[in-house]
MARDO-435003 format. One record per residue (C-alpha): x, y, z; residue in three letters. Coordinates in steps of 0.05 Angstrom, whole numbers, plus 5000, padded with zeros to 4 digits. Each point is the difference from the previous one (the first is absolute). Layout:
N
+------+-------+------+-----+
! east ! north !   up !   r !
+------+-------+------+-----+
!    X !     Y !    Z ! ALA !
...
+------+-------+------+-----+
//
This chain:
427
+------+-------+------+-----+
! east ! north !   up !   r !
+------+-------+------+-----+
! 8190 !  2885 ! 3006 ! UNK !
! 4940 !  5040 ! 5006 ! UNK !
! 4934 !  4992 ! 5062 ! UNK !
! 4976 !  4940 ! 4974 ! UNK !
! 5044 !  4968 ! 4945 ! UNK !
! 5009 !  4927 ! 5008 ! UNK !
! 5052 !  4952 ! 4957 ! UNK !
! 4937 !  4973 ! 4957 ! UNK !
! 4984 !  5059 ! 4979 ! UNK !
! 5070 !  5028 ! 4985 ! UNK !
! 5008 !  4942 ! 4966 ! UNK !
! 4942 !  5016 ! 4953 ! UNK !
! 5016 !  5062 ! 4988 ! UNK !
! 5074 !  4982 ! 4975 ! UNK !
! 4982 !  4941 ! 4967 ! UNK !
! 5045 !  4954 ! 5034 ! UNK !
! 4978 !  4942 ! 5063 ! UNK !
! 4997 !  5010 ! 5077 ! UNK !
! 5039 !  4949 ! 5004 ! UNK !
! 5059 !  5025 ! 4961 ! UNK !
! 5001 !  5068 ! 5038 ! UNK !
! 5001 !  4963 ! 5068 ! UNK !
! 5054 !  4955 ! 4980 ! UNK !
! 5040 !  5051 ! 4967 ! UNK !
! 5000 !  5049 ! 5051 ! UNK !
! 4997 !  4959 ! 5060 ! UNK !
! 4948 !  5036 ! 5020 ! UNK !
! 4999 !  4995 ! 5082 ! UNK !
! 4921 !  5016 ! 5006 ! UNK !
! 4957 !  4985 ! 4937 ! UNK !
! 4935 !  5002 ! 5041 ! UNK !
! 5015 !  5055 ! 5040 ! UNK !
! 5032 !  5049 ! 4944 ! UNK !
! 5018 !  5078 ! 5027 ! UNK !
! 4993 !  5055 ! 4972 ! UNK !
! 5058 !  5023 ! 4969 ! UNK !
! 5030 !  4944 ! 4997 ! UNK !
! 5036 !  4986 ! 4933 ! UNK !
! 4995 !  4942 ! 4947 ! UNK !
! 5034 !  4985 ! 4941 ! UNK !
! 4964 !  4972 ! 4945 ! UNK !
! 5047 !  4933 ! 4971 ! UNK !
! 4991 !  5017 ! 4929 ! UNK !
! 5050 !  5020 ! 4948 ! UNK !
! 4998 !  5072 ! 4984 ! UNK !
! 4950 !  5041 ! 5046 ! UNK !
! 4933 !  5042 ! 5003 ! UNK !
! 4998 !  5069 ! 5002 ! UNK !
! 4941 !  5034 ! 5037 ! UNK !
! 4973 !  5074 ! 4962 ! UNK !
! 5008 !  5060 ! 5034 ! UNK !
! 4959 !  5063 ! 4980 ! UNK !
! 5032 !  5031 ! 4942 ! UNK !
! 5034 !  4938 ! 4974 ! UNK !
! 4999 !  4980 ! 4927 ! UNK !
! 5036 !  4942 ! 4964 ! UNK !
! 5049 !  5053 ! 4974 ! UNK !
! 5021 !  5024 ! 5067 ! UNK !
! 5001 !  4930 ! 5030 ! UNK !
! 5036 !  4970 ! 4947 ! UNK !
! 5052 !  5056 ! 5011 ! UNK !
! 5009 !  4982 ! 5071 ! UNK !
! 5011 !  4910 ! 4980 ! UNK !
! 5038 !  5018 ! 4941 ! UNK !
! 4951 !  4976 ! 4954 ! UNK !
! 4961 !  5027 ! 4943 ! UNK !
! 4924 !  5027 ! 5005 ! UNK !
! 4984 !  4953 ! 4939 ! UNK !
! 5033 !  4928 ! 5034 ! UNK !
! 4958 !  5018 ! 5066 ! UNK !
! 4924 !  5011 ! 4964 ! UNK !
! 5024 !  4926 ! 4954 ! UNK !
! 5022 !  4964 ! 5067 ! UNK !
! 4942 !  5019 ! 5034 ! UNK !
! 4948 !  5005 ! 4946 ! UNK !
! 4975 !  5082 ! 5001 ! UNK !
! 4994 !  5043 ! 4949 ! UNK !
! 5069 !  5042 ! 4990 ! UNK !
! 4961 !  5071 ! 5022 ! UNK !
! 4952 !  4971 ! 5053 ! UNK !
! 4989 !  5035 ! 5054 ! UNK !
! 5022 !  4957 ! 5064 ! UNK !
! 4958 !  4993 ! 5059 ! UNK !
! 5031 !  5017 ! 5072 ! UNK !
! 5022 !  4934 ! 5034 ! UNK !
! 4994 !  4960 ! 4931 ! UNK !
! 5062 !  4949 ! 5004 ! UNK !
! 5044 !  4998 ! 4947 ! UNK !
! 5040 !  4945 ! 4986 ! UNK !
! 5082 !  5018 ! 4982 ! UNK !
! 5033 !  4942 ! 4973 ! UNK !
! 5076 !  4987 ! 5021 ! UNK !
! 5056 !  5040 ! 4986 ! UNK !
! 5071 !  4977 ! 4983 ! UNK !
! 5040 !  4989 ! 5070 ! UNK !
! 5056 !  5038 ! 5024 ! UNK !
! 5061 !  4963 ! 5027 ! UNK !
! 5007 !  5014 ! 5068 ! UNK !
! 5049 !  4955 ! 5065 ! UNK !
! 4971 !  4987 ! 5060 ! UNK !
! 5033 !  4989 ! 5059 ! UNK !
! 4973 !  4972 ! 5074 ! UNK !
! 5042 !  4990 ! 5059 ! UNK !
! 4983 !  4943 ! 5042 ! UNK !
! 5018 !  5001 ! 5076 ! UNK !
! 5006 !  4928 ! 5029 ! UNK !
! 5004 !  5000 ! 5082 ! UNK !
! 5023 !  4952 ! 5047 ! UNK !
! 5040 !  4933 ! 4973 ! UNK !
! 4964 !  4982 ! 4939 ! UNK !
! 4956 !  5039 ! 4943 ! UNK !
! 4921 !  4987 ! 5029 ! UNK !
! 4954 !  4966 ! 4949 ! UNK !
! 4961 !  5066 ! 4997 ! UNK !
! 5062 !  5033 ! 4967 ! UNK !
! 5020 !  4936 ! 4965 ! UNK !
! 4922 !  5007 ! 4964 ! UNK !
! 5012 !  5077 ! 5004 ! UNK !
! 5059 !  4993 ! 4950 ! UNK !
! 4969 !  4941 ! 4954 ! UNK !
! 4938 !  5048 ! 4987 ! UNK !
! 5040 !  5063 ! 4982 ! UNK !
! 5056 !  4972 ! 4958 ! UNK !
! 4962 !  4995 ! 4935 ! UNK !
! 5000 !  5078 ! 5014 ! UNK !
! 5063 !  5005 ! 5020 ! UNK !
! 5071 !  5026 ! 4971 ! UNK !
! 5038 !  4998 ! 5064 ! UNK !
! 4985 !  4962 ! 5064 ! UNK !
! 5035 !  5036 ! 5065 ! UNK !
! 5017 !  4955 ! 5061 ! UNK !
! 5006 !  5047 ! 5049 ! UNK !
! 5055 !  5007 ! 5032 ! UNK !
! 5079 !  4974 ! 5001 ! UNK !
! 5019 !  5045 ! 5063 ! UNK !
! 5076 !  5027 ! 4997 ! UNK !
! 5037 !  4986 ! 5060 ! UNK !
! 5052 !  5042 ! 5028 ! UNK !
! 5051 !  4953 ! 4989 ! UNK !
! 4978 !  5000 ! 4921 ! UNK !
! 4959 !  4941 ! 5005 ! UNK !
! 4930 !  4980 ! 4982 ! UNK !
! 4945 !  4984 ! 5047 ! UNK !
! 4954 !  4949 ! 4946 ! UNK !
! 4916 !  5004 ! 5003 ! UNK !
! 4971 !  4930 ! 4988 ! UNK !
! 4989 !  4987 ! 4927 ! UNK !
! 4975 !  4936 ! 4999 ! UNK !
! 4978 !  4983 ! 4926 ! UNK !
! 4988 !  5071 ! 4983 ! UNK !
! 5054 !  5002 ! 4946 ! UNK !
! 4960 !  4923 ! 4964 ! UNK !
! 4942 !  5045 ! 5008 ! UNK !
! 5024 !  5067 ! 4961 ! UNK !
! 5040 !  4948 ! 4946 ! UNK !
! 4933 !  4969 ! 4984 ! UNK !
! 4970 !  5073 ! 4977 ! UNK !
! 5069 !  5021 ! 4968 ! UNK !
! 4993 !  5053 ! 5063 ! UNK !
! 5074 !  5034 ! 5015 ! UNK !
! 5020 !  4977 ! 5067 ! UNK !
! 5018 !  5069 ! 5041 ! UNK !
! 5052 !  5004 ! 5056 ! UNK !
! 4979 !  5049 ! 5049 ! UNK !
! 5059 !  5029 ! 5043 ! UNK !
! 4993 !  5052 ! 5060 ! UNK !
! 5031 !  5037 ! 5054 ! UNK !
! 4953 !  4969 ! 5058 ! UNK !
! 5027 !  4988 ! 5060 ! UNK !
! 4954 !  4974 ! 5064 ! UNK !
! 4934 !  5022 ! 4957 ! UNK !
! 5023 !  5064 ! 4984 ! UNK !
! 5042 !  5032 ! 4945 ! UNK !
! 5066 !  5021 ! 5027 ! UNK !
! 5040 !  5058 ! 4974 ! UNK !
! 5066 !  4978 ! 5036 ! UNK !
! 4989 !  4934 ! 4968 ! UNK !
! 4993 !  5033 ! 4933 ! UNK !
! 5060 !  5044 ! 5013 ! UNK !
! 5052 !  4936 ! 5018 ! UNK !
! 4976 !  4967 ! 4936 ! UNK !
! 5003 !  5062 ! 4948 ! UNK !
! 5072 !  5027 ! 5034 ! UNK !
! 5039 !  4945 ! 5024 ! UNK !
! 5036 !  4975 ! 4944 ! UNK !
! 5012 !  4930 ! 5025 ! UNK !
! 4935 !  4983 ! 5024 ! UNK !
! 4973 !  5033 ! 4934 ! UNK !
! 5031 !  4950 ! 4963 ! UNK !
! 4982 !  4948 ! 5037 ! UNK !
! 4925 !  5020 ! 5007 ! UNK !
! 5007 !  4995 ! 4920 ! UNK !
! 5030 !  4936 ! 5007 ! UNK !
! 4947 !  4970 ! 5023 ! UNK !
! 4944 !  5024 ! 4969 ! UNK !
! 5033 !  4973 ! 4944 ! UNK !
! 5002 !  4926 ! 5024 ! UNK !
! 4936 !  5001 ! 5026 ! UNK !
! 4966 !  5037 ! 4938 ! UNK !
! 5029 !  4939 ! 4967 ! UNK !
! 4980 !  4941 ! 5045 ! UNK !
! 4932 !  5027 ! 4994 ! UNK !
! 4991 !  5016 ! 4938 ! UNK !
! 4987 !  5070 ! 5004 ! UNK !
! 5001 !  5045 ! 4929 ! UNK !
! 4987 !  5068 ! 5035 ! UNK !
! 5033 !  5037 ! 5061 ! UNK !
! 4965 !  5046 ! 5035 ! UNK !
! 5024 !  5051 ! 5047 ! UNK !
! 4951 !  5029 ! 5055 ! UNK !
! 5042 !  5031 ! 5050 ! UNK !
! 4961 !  5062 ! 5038 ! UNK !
! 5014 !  5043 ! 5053 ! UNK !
! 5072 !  5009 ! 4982 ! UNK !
! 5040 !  5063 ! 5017 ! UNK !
! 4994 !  5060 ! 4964 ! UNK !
! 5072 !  4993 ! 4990 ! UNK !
! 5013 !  4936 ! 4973 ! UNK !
! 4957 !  5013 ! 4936 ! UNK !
! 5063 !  5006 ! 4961 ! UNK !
! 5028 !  4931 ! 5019 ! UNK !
! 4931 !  4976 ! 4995 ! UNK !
! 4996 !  5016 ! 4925 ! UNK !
! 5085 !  4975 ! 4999 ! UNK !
! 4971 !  4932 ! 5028 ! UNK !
! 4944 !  4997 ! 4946 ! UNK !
! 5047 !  5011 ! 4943 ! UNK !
! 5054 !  4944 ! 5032 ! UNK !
! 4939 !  4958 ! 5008 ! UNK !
! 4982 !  5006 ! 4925 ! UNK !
! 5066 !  4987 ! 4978 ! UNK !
! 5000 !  4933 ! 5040 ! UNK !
! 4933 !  4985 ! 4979 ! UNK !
! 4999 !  5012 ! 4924 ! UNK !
! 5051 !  4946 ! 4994 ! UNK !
! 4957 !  4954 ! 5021 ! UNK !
! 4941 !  5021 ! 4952 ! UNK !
! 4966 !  5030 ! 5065 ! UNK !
! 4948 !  5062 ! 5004 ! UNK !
! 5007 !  5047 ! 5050 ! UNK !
! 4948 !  5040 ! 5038 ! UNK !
! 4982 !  5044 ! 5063 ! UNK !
! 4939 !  5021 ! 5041 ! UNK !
! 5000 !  5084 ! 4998 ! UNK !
! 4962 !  5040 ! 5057 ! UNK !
! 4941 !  5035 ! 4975 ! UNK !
! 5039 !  5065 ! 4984 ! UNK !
! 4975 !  5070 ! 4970 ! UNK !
! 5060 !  5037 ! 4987 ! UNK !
! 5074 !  4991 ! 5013 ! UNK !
! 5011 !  5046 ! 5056 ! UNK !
! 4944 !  4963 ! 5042 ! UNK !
! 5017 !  4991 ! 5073 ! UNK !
! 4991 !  4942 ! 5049 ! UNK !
! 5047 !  4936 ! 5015 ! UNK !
! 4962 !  4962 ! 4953 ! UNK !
! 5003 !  5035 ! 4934 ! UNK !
! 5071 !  5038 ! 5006 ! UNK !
! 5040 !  4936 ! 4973 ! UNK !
! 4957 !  4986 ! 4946 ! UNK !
! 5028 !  5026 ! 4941 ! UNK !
! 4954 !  5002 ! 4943 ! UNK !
! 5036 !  5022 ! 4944 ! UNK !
! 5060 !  4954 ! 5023 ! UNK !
! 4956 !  4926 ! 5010 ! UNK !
! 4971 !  5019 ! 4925 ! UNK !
! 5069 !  5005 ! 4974 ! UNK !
! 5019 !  4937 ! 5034 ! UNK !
! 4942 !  4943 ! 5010 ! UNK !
! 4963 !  4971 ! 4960 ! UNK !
! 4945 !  5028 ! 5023 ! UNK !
! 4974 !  5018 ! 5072 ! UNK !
! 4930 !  5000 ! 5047 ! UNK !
! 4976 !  5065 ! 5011 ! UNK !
! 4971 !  4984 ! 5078 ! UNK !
! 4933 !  5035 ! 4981 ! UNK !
! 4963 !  4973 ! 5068 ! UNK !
! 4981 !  5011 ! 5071 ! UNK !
! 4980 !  5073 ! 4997 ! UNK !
! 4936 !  4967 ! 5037 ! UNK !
! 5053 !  4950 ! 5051 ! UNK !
! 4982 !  4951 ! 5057 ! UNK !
! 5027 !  5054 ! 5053 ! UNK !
! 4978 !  5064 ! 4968 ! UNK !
! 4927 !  5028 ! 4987 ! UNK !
! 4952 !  4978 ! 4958 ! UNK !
! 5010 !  5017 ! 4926 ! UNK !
! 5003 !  4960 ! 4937 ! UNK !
! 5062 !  4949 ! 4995 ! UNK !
! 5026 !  5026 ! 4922 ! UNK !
! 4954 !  5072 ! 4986 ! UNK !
! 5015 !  5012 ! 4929 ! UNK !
! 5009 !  5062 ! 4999 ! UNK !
! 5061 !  4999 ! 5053 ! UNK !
! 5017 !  4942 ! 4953 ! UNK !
! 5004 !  5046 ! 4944 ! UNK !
! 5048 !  5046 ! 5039 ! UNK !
! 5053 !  4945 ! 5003 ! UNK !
! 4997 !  4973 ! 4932 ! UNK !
! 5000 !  5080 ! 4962 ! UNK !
! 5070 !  5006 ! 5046 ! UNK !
! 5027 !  4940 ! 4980 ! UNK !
! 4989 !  5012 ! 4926 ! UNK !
! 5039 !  5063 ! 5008 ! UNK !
! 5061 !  4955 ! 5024 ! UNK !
! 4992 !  4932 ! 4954 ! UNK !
! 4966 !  4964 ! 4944 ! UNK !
! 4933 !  4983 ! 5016 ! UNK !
! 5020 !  4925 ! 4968 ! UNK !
! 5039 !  4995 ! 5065 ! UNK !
! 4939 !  5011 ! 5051 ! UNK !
! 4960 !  4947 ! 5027 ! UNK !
! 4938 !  5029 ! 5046 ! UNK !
! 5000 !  4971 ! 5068 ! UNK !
! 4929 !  4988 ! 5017 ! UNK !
! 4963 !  4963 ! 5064 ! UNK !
! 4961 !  4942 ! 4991 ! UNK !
! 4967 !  5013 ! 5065 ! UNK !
! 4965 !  5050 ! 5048 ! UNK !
! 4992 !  5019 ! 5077 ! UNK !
! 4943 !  5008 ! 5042 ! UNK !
! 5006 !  5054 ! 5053 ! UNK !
! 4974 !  5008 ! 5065 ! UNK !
! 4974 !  5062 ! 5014 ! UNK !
! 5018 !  5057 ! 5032 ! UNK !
! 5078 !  4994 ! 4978 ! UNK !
! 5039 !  5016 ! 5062 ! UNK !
! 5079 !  4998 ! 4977 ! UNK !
! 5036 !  4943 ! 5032 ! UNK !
! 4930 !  4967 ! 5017 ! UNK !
! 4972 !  4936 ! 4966 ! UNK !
! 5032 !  4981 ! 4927 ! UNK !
! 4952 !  4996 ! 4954 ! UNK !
! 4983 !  4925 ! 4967 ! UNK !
! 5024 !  4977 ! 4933 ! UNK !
! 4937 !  4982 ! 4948 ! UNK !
! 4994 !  4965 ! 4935 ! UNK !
! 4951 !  5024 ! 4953 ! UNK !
! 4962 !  4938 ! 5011 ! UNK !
! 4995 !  5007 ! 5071 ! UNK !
! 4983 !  5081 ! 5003 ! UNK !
! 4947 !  4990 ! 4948 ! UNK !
! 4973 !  4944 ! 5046 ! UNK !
! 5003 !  5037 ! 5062 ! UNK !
! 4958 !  5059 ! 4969 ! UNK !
! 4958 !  4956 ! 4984 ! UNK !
! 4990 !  4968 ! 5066 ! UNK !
! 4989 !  5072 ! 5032 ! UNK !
! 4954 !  5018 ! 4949 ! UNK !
! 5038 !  5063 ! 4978 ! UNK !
! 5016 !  5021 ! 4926 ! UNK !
! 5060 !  5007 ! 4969 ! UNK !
! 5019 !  5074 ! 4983 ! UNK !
! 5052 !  5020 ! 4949 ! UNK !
! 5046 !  5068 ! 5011 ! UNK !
! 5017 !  5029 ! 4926 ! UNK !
! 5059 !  5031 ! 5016 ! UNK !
! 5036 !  4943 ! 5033 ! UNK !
! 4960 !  4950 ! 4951 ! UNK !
! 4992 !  4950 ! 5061 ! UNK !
! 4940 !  4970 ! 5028 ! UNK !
! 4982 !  5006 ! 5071 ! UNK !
! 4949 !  4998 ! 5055 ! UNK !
! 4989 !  5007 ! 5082 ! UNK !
! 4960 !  4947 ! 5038 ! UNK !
! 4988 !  4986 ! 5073 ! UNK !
! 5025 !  4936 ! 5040 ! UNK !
! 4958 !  4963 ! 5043 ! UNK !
! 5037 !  5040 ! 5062 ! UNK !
! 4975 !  5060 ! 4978 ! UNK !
! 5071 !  5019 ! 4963 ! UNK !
! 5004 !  5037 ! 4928 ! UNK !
! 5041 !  4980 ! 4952 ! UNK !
! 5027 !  5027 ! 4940 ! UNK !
! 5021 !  4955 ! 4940 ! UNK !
! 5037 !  5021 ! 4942 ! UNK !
! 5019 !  4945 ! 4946 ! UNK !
! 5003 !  4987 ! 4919 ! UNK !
! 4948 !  4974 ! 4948 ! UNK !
! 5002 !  4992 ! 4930 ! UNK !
! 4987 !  5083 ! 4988 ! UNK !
! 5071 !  5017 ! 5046 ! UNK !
! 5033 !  4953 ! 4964 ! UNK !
! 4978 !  5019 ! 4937 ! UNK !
! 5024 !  5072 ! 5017 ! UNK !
! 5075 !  4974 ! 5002 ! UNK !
! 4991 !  4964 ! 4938 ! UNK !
! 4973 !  5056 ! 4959 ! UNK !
! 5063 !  5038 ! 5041 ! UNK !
! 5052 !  4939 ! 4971 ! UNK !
! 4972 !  5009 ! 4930 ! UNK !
! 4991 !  5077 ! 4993 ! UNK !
! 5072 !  5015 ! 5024 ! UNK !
! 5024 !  4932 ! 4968 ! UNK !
! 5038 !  4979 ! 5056 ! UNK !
! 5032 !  4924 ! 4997 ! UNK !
! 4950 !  4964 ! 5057 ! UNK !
! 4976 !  4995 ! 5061 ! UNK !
! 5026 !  4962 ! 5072 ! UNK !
! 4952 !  4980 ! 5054 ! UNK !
! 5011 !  5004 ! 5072 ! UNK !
! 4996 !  4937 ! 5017 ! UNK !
! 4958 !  4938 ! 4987 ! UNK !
! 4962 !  4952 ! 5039 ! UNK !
! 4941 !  5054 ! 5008 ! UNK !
! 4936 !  4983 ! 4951 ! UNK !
! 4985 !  5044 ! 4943 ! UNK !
! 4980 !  4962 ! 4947 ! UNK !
! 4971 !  5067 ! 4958 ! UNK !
! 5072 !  5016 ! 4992 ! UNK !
! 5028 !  4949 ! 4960 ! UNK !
! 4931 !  5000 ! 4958 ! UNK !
! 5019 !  5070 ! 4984 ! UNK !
! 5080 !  4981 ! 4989 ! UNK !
! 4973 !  4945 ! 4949 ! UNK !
! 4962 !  5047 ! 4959 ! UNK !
! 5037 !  5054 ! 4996 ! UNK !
! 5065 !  4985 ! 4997 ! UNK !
! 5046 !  4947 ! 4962 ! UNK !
! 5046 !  4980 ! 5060 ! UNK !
! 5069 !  4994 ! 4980 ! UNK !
! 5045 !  4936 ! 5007 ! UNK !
! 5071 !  4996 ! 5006 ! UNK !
! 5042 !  4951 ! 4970 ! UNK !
! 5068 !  4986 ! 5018 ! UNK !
! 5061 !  4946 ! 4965 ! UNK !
! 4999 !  4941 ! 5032 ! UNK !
+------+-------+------+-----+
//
């Protein structure tokens, strides 16, 4: 959005209703727009905007389409010379299969409504569905989340119903709980045991393993548990997959990425998350949740140590405002939907910036006591980013951390661009 712009007139210009971009992209303030705030057009295909020193050659190079098909579709002379900000129309392209995965967090007893409408809404998107998370106990049982009707609600989308187990102990992930399950030989089994019978009385199709924090030392019997877990598994027609710490090289230090080994979970999954997040976190400074080009980092060292038809992209479907000055230890910043950060720059009459090199919108405002604030968050343009990421290295999907957080843009972006895949499984 530019000074100005208003839906009508957008509208005009794209040749499609105000009424369809406000319904389509939920837009949180359509009399009250901000600059910089992004919109996507609901149409099939898209518009392209000229820059100086375009030509239909140059752009058709860049859509994979040829110079000729362009000036027919949109009714210019083959050699014309193209005005700056003339809109061209590019019809759609063939989609590329992609799986998408989002975990789902219930608290408390029971699955809220917000998450039980959370998961209807995403599941025509959806591959997997996560329920986050079967908690190991030291004695090799399983501490269940509610699931209320989540599993009638990924059936009726053909959506793969995900069991999510981890090494958290009293909120935290516990590396002496990891170690008694991946070394103790009884407990072991019996920790596989039961994931068994439970994957079964659910009705869950893929097992997935996010254990962090573990000892440096137990990333041997980690990768010994993963391949015993397989085994188990695979007779039962099962996938298997784990969540990976956002790693850049093998050697890297710190408790969290020492156990993960990448070149051993791509030999043995199915596939795995790369945990490409919280760069920007609640109790850390004020930066952007998923910067792409840390992103990048990750993924280029993970290529070097599996298939790329093995990676999903972990990806945030939410932001954090920040208040200002960060003092470590001090207050923890606030989690933000899209929805709700575009709405509060709008209600402080601030715009919406963009940094390039993170490919992340942001801004700063003042609260009505006089405190700043610093929001970083995702629009259609990070998200985007990823995508072009996904498609470019051709990597198998992408897994979002976690829903029940509004962003409709992204799933108007996942349904054009990408076929999502569905699994099917003998009954």
């Amino acid at each position: 959005m530019k000074q100005g712009d208003t839906i009508e007139q957008i509208a005009l210009r794209y040749r499609t209703t105000p009424e369809a971009i406000i319904q389509t992209n939920e837009v949180p303030n359509p009399d009250k727009l901000v600059v910089g705030q992004t919109i996507v057009i609901p149409i099939a295909g898209q518009f392209y905007e000229v820059q100086r020193g375009d030509s239909l050659t140059t752009i058709g190079r860049r859509f994979n389409i040829s110079a000729a098909e362009l000036a027919q579709i949109n009714r210019i002379q083959l050699h014309a010379i193209l005005p700056i900000n003339f809109l061209l129309y590019i019809p759609a392209r063939p989609k590329r299969k992609a799986e998408v995965n989002a975990y789902l967090e219930p608290r408390g007893t029971s699955v809220s409504q917000n998450l039980q409408q959370a998961a209807r809404e995403a599941s025509p998107y959806l591959t997997y569905l996560g329920a986050f998370s079967f908690q190991a106990k030291r004695d090799g049982t399983l501490k269940e989340p509610p699931l209320n009707n989540l599993k009638q609600i990924a059936d009726r989308r053909n959506v793969t119903f995900m069991m999510i187990v981890t090494n958290l102990e009293n909120d935290g992930f516990s590396d002496e709980l990891g170690r008694i399950l991946l070394t103790d030989t009884a407990i072991k089994r019996k920790f596989l045991d039961n994931i068994v019978a439970t994957a079964k009385k659910y009705g869950f199709r893929d097992i997935h393993f996010d254990f962090e924090y573990l000892r440096p030392q137990d990333k041997e019997a980690y990768n010994r548990f993963l391949r015993e877990a397989r085994t188990r598994f695979k007779r039962e027609g099962w996938f298997i997959s784990s969540a990976l710490a956002p790693k850049t090289s093998a050697g890297q230090k710190g408790k969290w990425y020492e156990a993960h080994d990448y070149k051993a979970h791509g030999e043995i999954v199915d596939f795995v998350v790369l945990m490409t997040y919280e760069w920007g976190y609640s109790g850390g400074p004020a930066q952007a949740v998923s910067p792409i080009n840390q992103v990048r980092k990750v993924v280029d060292y993970a290529l070097t140590e599996m298939p790329s038809s093995k990676i999903m992209l972990g990806q945030n479907l939410y932001g954090y405002d920040w208040t200002l000055p960060y003092v470590p230890g001090g207050p923890f910043a606030k989690a933000v939907s899209p929805q709700q950060a575009i709405l509060r720059a709008s209600e402080n009459d601030v715009p919406i910036q963009y940094d390039d090199t993170a490919q992340a919108p942001f801004y700063t405002y003042t609260d009505d006591n006089g405190k700043k604030h610093e929001v970083w968050f995702e629009d259609a343009r990070s998200i985007q980013a990823k995508f072009d990421l996904i498609k470019s290295l051709n990597l198998r999907g992408i897994s979002y951390w976690k829903l029940g957080l509004s962003f409709p843009q992204n799933w108007l972006l996942i349904s054009d661009q990408f076929q999502v895949e569905k699994k099917t499984f003998p009954s």
